[in-house]
LUMRO-239384 format. One record per residue: y, z, x of N, C-alpha, C in turn; residue in one letter. Coordinates in steps of 0.02 Angstrom, whole numbers, padded with zeros to 5 digits, m for minus. Example, Ala and Ser with C-alpha at 12.3 -4.5 7.8 and 13.67 -1.06 7.14 Angstrom:
<rs>
  n_north    n_up  n_east  ca_north   ca_up  ca_east  c_north    c_up  c_east  r
   m00284   00390   00660    m00225   00390    00615   m00165   00390   00660  a
   m00112   00354   00642    m00053   00357    00684    00002   00394   00645  s
</rs>
This chain:
<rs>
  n_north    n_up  n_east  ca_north   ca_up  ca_east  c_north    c_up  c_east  r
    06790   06370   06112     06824   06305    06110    06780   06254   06074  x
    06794   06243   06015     06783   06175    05988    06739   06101   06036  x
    06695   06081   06040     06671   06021    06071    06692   05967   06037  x
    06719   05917   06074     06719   05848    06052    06692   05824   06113  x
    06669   05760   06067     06610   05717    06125    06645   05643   06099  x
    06638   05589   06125     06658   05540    06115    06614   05503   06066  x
    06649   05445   06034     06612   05437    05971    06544   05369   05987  x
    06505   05358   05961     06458   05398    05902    06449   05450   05913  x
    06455   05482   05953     06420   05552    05975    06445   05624   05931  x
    06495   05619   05933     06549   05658    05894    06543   05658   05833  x
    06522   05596   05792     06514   05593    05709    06440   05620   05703  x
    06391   05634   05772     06326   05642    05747    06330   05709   05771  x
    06346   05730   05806     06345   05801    05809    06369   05845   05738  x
    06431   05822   05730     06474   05859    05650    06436   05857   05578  x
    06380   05780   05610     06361   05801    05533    06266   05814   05527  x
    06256   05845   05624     06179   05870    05611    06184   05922   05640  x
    06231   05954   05645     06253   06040    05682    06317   06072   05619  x
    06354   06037   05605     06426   06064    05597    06483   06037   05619  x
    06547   06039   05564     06597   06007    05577    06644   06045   05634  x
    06610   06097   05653     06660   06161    05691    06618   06189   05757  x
    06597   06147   05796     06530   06170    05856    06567   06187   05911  x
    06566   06249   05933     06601   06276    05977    06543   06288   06061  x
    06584   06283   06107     06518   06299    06159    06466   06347   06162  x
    06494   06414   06136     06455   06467    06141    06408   06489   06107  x
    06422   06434   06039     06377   06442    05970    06293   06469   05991  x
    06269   06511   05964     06201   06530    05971    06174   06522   05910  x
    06082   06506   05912     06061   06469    05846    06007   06513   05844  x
    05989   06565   05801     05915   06580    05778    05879   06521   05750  x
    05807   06531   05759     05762   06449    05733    05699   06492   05740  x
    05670   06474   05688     05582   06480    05685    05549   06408   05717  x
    05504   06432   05752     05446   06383    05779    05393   06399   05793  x
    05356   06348   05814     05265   06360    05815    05248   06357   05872  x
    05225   06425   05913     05202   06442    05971    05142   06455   05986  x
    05086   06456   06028     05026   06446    06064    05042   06525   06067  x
    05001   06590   06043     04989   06627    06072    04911   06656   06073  x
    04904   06720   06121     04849   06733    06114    04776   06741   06058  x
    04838   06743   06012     04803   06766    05932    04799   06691   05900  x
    04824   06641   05935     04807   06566    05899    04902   06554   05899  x
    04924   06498   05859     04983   06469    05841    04995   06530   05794  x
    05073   06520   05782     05101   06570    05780    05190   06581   05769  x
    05223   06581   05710     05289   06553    05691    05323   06607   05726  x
    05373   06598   05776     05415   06644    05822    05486   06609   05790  x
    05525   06658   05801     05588   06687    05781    05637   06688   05858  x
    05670   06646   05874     05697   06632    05942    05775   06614   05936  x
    05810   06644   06004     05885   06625    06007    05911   06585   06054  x
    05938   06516   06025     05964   06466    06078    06015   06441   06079  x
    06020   06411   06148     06104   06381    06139    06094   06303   06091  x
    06164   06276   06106     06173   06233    06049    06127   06170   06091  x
    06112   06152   06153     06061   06108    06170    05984   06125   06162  x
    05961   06170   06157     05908   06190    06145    05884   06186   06076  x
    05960   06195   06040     05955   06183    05961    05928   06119   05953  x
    05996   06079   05951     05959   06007    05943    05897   05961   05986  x
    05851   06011   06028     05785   05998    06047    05746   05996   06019  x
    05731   06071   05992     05668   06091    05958    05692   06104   05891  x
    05740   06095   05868     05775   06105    05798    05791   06008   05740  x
    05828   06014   05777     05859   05935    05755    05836   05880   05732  x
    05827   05869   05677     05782   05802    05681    05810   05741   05667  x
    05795   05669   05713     05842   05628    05712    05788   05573   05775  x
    05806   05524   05782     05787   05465    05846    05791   05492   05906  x
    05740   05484   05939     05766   05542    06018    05806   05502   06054  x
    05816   05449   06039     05880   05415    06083    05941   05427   06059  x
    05963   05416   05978     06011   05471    05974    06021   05537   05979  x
    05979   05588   05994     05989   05652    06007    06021   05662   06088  x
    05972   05619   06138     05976   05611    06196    06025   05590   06227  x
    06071   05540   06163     06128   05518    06204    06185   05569   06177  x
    06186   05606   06123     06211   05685    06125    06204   05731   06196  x
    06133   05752   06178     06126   05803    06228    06155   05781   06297  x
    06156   05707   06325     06150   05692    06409    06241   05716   06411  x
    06279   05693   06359     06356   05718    06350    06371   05769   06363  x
    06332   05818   06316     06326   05912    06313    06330   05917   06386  x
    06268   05893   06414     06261   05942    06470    06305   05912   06530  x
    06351   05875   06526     06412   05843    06580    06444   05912   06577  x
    06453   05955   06515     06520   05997    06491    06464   06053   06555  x
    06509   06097   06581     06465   06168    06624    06467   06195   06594  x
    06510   06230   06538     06475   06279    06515    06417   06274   06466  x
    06416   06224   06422     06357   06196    06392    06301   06202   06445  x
    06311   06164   06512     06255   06190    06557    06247   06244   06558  x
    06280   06283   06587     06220   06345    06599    06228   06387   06552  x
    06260   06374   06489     06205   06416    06432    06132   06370   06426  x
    06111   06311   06433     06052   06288    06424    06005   06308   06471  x
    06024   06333   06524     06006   06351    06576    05992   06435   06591  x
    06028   06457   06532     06041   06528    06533    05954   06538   06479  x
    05951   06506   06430     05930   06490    06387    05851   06511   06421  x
    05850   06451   06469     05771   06456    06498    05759   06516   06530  x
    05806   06573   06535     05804   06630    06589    05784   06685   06543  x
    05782   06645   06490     05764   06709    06422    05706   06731   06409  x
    05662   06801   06414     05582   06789    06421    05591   06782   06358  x
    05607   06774   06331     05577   06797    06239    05571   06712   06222  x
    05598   06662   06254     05582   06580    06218    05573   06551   06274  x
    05552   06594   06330     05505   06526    06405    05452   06507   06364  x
    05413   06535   06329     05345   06499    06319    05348   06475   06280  x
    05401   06448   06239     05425   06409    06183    05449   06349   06182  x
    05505   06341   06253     05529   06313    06297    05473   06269   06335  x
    05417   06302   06352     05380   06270    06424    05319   06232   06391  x
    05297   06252   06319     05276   06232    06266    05280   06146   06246  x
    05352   06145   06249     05395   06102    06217    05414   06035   06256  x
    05419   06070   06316     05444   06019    06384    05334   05997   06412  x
    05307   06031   06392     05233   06012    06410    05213   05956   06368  x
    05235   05951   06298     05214   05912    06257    05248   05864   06219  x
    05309   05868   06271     05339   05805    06258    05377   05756   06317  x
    05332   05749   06366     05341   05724    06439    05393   05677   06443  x
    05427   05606   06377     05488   05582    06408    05539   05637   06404  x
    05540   05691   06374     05588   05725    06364    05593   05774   06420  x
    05558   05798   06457     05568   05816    06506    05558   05778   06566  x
    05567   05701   06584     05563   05667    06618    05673   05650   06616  x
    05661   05670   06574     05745   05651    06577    05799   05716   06591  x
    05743   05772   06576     05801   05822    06593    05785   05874   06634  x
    05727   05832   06685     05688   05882    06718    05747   05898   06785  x
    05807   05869   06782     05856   05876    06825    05909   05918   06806  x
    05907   05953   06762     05951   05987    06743    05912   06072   06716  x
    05838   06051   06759     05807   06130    06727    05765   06158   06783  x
    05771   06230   06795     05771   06258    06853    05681   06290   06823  x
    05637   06236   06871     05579   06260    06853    05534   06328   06863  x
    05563   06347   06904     05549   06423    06935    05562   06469   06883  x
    05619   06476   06833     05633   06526    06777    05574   06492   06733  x
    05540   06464   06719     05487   06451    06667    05417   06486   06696  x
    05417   06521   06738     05340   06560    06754    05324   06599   06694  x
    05306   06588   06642     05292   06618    06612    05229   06591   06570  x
    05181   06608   06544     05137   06659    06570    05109   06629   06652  x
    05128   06568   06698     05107   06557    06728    05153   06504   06756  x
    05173   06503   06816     05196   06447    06830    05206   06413   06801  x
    05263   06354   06808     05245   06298    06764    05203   06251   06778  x
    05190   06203   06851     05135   06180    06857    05074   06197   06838  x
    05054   06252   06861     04992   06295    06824    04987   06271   06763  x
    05015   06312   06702     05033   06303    06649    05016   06234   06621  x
    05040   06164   06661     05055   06097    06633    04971   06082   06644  x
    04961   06103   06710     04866   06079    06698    04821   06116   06693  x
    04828   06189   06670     04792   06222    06625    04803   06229   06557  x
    04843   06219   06530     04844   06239    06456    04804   06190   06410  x
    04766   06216   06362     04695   06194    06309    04736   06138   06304  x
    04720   06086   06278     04767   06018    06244    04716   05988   06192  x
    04652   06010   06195     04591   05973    06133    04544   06017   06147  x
    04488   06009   06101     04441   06075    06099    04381   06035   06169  x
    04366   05972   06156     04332   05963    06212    04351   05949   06286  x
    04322   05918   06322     04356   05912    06383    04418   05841   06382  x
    04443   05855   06433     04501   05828    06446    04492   05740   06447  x
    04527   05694   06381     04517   05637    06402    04545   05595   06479  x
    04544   05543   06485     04578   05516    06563    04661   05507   06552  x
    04677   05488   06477     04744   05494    06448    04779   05576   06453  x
    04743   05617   06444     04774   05678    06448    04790   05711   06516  x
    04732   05672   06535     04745   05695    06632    04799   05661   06667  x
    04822   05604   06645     04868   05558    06649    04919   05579   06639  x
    04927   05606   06584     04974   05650    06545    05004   05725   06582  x
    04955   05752   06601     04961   05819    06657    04985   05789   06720  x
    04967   05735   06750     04999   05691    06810    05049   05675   06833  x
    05071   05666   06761     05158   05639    06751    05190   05678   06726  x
    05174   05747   06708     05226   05794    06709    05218   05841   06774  x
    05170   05835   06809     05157   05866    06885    05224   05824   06917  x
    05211   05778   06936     05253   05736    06966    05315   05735   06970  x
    05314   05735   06884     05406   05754    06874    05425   05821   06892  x
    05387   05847   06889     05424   05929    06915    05432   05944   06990  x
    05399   05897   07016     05377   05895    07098    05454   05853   07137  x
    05462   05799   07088     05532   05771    07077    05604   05804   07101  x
    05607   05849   07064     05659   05914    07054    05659   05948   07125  x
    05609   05949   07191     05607   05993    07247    05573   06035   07245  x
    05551   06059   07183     05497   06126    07151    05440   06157   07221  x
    05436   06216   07233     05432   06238    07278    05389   06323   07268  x
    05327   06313   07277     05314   06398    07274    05317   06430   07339  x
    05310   06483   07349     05303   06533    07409    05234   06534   07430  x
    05216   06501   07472     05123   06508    07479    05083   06553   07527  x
    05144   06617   07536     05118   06687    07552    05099   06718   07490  x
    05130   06686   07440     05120   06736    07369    05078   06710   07317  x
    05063   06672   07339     04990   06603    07279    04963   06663   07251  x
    04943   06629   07179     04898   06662    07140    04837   06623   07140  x
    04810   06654   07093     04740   06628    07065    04750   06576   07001  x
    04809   06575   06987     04807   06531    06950    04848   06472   06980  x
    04873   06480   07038     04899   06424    07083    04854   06389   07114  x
    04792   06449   07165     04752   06410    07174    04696   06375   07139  x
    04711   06370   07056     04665   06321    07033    04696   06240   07024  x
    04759   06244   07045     04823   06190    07020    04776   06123   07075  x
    04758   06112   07123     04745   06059    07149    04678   06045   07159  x
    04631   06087   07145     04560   06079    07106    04559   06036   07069  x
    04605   06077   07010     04624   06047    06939    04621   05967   06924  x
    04657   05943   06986     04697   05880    07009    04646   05847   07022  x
    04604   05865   07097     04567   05843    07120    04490   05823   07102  x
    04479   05868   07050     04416   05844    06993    04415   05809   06939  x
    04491   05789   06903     04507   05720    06870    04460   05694   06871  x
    04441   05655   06818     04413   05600    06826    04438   05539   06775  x
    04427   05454   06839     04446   05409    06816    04541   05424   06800  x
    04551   05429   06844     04623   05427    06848    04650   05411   06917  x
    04715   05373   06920     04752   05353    06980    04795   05405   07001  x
    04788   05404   07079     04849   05435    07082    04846   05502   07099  x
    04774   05546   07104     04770   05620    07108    04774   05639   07181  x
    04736   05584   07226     04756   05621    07303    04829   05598   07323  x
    04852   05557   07294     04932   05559    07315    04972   05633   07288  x
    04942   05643   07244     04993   05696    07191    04968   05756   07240  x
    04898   05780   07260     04853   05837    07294    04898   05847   07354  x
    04934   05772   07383     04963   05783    07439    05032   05822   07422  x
    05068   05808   07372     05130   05834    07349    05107   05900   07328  x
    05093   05903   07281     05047   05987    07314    05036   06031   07335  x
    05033   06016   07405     05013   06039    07462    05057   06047   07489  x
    05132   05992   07488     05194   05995    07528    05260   06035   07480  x
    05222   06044   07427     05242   06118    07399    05222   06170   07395  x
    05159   06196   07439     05170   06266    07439    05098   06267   07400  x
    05063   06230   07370     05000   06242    07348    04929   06247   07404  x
    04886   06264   07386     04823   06262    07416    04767   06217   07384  x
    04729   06197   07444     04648   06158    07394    04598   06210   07406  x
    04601   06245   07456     04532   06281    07453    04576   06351   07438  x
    04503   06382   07404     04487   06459    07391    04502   06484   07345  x
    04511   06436   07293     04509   06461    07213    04427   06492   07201  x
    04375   06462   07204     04302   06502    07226    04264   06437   07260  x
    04211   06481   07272     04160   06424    07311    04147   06364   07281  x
    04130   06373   07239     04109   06313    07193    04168   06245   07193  x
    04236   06281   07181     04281   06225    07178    04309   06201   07261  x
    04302   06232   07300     04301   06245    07342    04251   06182   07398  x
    04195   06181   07358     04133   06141    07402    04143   06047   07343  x
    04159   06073   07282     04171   06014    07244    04252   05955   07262  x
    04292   06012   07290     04328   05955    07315    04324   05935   07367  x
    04295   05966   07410     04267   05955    07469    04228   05861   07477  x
    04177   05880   07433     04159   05822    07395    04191   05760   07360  x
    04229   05768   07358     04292   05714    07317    04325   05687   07365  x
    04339   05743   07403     04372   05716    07475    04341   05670   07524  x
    04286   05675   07559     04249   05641    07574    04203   05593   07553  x
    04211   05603   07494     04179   05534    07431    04241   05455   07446  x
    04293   05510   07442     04342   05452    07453    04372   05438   07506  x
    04362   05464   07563     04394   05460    07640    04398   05385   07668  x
    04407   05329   07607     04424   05267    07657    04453   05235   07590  x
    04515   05275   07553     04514   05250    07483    04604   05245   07512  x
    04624   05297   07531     04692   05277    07575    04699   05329   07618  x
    04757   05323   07656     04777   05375    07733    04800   05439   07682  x
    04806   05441   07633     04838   05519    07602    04768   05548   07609  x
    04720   05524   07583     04627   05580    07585    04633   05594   07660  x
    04640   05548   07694     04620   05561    07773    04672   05620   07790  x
    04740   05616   07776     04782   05671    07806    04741   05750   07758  x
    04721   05713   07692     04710   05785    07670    04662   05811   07693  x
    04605   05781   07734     04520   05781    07748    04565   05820   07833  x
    04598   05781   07876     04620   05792    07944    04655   05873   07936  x
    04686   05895   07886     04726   05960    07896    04679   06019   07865  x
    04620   06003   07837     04589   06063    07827    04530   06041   07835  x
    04517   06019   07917     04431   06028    07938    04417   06082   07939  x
    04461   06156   07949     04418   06229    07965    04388   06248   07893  x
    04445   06221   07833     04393   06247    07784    04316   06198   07747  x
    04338   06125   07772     04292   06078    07762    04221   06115   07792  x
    04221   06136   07838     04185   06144    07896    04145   06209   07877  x
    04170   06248   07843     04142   06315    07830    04102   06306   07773  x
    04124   06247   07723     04096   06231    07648    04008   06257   07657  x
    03998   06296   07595     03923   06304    07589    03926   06275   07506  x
    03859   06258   07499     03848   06204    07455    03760   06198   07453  x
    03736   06214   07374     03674   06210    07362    03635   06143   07378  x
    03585   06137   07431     03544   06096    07439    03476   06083   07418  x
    03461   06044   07378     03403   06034    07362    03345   05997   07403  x
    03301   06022   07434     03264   05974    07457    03281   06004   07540  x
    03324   06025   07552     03370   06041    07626    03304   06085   07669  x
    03321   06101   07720     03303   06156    07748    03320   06215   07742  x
    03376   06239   07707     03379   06293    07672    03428   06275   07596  x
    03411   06325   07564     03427   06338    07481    03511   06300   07498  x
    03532   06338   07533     03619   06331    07548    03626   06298   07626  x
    03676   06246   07609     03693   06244    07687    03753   06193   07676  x
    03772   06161   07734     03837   06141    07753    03874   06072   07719  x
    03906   06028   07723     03912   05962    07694    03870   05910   07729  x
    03857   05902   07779     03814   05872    07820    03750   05866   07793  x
    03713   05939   07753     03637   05935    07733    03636   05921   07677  x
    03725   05914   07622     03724   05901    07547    03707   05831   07563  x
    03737   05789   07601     03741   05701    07593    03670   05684   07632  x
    03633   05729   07676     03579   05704    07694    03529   05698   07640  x
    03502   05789   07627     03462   05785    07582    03478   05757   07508  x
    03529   05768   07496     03545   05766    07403    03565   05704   07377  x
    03642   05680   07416     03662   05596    07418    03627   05560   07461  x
    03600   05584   07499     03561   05512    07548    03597   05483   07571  x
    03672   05491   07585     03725   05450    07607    03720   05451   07702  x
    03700   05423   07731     03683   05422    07788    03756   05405   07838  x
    03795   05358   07791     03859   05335    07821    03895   05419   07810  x
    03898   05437   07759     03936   05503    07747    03920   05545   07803  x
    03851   05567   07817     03829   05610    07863    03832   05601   07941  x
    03865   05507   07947     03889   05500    08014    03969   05521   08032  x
    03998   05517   07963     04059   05530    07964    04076   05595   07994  x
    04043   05639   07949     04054   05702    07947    04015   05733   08004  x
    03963   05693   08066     03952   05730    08119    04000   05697   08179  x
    04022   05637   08174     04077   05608    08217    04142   05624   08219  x
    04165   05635   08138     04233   05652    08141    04261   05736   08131  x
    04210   05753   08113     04212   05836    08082    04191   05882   08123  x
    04144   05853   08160     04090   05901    08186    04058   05923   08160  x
    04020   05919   08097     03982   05961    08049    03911   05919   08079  x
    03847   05971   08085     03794   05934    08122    03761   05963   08065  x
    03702   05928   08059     03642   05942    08018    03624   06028   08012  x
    03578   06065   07992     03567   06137    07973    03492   06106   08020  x
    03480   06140   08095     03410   06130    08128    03363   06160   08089  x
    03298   06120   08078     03235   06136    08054    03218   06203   08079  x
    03182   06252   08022     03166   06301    08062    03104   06289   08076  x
</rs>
């Protein structure tokens, strides 16, 4: 069946698709994909909204006020939808929606984030993937923040009998930011999806530990996050310099190392964590 959309919409579709755009239309398209071997021109099949995404070129407010039309029609939905279920253009797709955040801020309601695991979750994915050769500016972390968020938006939801290793690096990730707003609020969303903070390894493990209690009077979200995992707070081992032994608890990091004396009252009043006794 033929699409008509109401006009302007209708004169811009006919003359940046075709005078004859039917729902079912499917589009081969070359594009530039992230793979193992470096970037990389892939050969991919999409519906006609996916076309005018990564295909189309034009004002994204006129494309957008196309596409928001398209996808009123259902079957246009869930071929766009069908679209993302395709392994052969998720990572083309998840690519695309990573690196261009208003654009998936607007249609993060109409896309079922769970079919994008590919090669990794999509959260995963949004704050692991390279974005510059050095480390991460505070804009880019910003950037990973607000597409966390938006996907968190949607209800997004993992199974946290089944976490990976690359799940449990997702609120580390978060939580070692630096100079950015907003990460123990997001750590908490997080968490109320199905993520973990501890046991990606020790190291990240004892470092957010540290972040957490660096900031435990910054708002009530650190405190709920500090209050629901004293057993693993509590277990943290962590290199001490100067300590009574090489390794020991959070209590002997802020004595011997930060000197934080308020920290080390905290953490024997509210935690229970006591000093490592002299041998």
């Amino acid at each position: 069946m033929s699409i008509i959309l109401s006009e302007p919409n209708n004169s811009w579709l006919k003359s940046h698709v075709g005078t004859d755009v039917t729902e079912n239309m499917r589009f081969n398209i070359t594009v530039s994909a992230a793979t193992t071997e470096g970037p990389k021109d892939v050969q991919v099949e999409v519906d006609l909204i996916w076309f005018i995404l990564l295909y189309v070129e034009d004002k994204t407010e006129n494309k957008f006020s196309v596409i928001l039309e398209l996808l009123k029609n259902p079957t246009l939905l869930q071929n766009f939808r069908n679209t993302i279920k395709n392994a052969a253009v998720k990572r083309v797709l998840s690519e695309y929606l990573l690196f261009n955040y208003k654009h998936l801020n607007v249609l993060k309601n109409y896309i079922d984030f769970a079919a994008l695991n590919v090669p990794l979750d999509f959260i995963s994915y949004a704050l692991l993937i390279k974005r510059n050769e050095g480390l991460d500016t505070p804009e880019i972390s910003m950037d990973r923040i607000n597409i966390v968020n938006a996907v968190l938006d949607t209800g997004f939801k993992i199974d946290p009998t089944k976490i990976d290793i690359n799940q449990l690096s997702v609120i580390p990730k978060v939580l070692l930011m630096e100079d950015v707003a907003g990460k123990f609020e997001l750590a908490q969303r997080l968490v109320m999806a199905g993520y973990k903070i501890f046991g990606s390894n020790p190291i990240n493990d004892a470092a957010c530990a540290v972040r957490l209690i660096d900031a435990r009077n910054t708002s009530p979200v650190t405190q709920t996050l500090i209050k629901n995992n004293i057993d693993q707070i509590k277990s943290i081992k962590i290199r001490v310099a100067g300590g009574n032994s090489e390794v020991g608890n959070l209590a002997d990091y802020y004595y011997w190392v930060r000197e934080d004396m308020d920290a080390v009252h905290y953490l024997k009043d509210e935690l229970k964590i006591e000093l490592t006794p002299s041998k």
